[in-house]
MDAnalysis code that builds the backbone (N, CA, C; Angstrom):
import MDAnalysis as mda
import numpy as np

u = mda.Universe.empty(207, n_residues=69, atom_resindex=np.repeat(np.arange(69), 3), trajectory=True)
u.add_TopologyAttr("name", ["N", "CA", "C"] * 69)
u.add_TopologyAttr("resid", np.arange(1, 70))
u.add_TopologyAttr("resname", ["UNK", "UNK", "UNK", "UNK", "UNK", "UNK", "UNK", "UNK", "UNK", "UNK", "UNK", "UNK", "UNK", "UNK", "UNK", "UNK", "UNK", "UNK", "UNK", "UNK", "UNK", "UNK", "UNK", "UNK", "UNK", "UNK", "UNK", "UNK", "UNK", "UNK", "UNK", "UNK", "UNK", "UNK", "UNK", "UNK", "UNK", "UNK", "UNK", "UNK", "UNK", "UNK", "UNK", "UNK", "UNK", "UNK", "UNK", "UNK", "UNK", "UNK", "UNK", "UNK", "UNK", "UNK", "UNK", "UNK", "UNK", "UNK", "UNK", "UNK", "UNK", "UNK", "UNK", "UNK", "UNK", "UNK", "UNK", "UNK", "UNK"])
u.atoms.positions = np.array([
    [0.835, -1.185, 0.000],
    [0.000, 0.000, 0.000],
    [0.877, 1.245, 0.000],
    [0.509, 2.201, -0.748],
    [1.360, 3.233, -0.701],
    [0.872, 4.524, 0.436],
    [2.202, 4.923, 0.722],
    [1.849, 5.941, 1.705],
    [1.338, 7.566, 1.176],
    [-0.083, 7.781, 0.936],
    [-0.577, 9.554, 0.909],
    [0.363, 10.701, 1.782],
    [1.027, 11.494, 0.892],
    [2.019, 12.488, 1.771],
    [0.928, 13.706, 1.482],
    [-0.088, 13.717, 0.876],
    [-1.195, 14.869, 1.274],
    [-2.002, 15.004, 2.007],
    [-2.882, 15.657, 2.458],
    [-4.142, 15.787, 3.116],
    [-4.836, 17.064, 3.320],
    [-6.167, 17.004, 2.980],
    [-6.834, 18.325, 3.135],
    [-7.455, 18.361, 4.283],
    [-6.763, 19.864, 4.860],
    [-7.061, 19.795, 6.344],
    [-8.381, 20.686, 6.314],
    [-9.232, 20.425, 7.232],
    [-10.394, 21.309, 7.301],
    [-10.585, 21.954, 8.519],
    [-10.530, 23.282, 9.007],
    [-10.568, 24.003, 10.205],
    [-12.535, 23.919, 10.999],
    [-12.156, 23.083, 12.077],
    [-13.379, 22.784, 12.327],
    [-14.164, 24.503, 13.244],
    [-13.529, 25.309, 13.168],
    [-14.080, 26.649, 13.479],
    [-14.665, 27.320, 12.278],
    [-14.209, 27.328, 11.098],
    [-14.828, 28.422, 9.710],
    [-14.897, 27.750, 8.506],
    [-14.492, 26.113, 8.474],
    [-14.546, 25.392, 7.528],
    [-13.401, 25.865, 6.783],
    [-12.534, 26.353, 6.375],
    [-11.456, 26.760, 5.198],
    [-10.918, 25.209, 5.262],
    [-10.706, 25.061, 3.910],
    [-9.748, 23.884, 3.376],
    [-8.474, 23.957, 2.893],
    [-7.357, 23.212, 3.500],
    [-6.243, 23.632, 2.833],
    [-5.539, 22.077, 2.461],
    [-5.023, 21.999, 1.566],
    [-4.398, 20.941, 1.106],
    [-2.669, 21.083, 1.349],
    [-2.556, 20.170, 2.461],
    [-0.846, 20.536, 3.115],
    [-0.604, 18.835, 2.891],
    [1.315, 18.863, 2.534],
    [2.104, 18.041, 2.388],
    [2.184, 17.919, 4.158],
    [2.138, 16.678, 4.262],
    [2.268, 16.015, 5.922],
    [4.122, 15.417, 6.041],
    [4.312, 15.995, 6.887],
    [5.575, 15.222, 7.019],
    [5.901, 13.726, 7.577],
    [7.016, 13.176, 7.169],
    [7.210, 11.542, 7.724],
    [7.485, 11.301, 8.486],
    [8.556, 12.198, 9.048],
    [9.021, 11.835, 10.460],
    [8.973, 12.294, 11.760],
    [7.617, 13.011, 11.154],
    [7.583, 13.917, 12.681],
    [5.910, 14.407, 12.834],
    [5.425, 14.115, 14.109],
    [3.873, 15.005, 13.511],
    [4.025, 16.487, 13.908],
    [2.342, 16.743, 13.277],
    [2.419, 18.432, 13.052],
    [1.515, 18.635, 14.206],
    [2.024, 18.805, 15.269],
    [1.266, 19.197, 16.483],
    [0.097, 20.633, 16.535],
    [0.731, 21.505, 15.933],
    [-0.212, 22.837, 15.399],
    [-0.255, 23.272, 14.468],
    [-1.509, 23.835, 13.998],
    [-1.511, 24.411, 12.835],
    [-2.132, 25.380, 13.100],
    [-2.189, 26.354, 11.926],
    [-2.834, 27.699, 12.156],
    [-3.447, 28.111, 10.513],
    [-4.824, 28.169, 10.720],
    [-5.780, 27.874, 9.684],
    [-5.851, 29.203, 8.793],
    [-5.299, 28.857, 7.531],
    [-4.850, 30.372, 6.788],
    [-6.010, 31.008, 6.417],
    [-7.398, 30.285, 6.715],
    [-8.862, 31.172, 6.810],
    [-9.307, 31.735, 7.790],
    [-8.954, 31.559, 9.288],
    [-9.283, 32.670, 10.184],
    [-8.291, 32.086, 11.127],
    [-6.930, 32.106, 10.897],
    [-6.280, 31.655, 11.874],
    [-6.217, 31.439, 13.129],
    [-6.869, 30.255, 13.711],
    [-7.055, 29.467, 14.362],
    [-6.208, 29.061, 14.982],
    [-5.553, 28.714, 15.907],
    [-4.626, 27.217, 16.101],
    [-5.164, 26.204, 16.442],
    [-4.948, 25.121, 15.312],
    [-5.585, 23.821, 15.503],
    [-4.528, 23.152, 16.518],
    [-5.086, 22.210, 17.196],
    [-4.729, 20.690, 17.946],
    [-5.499, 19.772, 17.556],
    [-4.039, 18.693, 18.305],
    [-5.321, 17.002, 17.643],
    [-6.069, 17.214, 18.567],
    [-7.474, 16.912, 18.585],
    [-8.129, 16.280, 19.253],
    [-7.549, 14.986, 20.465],
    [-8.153, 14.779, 21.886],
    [-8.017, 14.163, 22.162],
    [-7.577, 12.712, 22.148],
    [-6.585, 11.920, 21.689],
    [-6.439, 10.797, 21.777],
    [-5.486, 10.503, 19.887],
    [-5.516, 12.167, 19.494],
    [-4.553, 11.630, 18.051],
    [-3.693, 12.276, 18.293],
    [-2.703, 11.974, 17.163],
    [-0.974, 12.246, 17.285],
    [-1.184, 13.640, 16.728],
    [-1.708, 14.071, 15.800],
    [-1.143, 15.045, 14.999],
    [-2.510, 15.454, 14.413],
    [-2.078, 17.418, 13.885],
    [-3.865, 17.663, 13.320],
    [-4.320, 16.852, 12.056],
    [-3.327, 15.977, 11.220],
    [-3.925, 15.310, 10.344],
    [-4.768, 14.421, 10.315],
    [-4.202, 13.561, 11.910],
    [-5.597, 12.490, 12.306],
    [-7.023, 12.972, 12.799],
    [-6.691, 14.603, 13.166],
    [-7.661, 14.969, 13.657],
    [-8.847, 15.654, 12.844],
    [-8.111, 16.319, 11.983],
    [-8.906, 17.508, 11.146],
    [-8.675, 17.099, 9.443],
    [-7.817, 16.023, 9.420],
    [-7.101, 15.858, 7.769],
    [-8.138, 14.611, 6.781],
    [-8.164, 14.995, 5.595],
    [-8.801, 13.749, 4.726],
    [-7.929, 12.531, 4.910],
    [-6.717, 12.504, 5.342],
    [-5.860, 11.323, 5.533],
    [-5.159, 11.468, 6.553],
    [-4.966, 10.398, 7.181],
    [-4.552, 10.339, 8.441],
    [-2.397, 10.018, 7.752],
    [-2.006, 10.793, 9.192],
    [-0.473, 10.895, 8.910],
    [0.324, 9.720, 8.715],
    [1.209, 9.552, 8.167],
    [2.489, 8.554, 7.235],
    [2.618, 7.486, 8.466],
    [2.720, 7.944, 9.194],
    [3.086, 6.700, 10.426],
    [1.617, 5.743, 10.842],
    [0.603, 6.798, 10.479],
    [-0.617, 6.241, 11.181],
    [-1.020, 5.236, 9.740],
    [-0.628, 5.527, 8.665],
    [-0.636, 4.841, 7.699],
    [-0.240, 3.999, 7.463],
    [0.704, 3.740, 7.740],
    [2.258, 2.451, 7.524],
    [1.988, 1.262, 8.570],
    [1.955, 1.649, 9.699],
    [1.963, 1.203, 11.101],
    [0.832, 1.212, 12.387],
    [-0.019, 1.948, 11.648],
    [-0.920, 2.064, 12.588],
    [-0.879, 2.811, 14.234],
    [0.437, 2.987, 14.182],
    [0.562, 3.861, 15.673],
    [1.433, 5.619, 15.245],
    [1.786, 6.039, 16.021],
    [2.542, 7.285, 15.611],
    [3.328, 7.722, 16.794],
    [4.236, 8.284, 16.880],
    [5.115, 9.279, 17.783],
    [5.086, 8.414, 19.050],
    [5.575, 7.258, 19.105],
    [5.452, 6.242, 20.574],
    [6.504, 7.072, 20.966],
])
């Protein structure tokens, strides 16, 4: 299976969509939503805002099923 290095993140405050390259070796703990800048977090219980807010969940959560042990 191949690993998705995209994902469209969606800001659950104003809806803006942005389509960001996710990195491999590291998660993206914050983001800041270039439609009403926001700072996103994961949600409770994920690694990174991609599992939280992203159309695809991050490279590690992909591969392996766990992330940032």
């Amino acid at each position: 299976m191949k690993t998705e290095l995209e994902s469209e993140l969606v800001c659950p405050k104003c809806g803006h969509k942005s389509r960001e390259v996710m990195p491999t070796d590291s998660c993206l703990y914050f983001y800041e939503c270039k439609g009403c800048g926001e700072l996103l977090k994961p949600k409770a219980g994920d690694c990174c805002v991609f599992c939280s807010y992203g159309s695809v969940p991050c490279p590690p959560i992909q591969e392996q099923g766990k992330c940032c042990s």
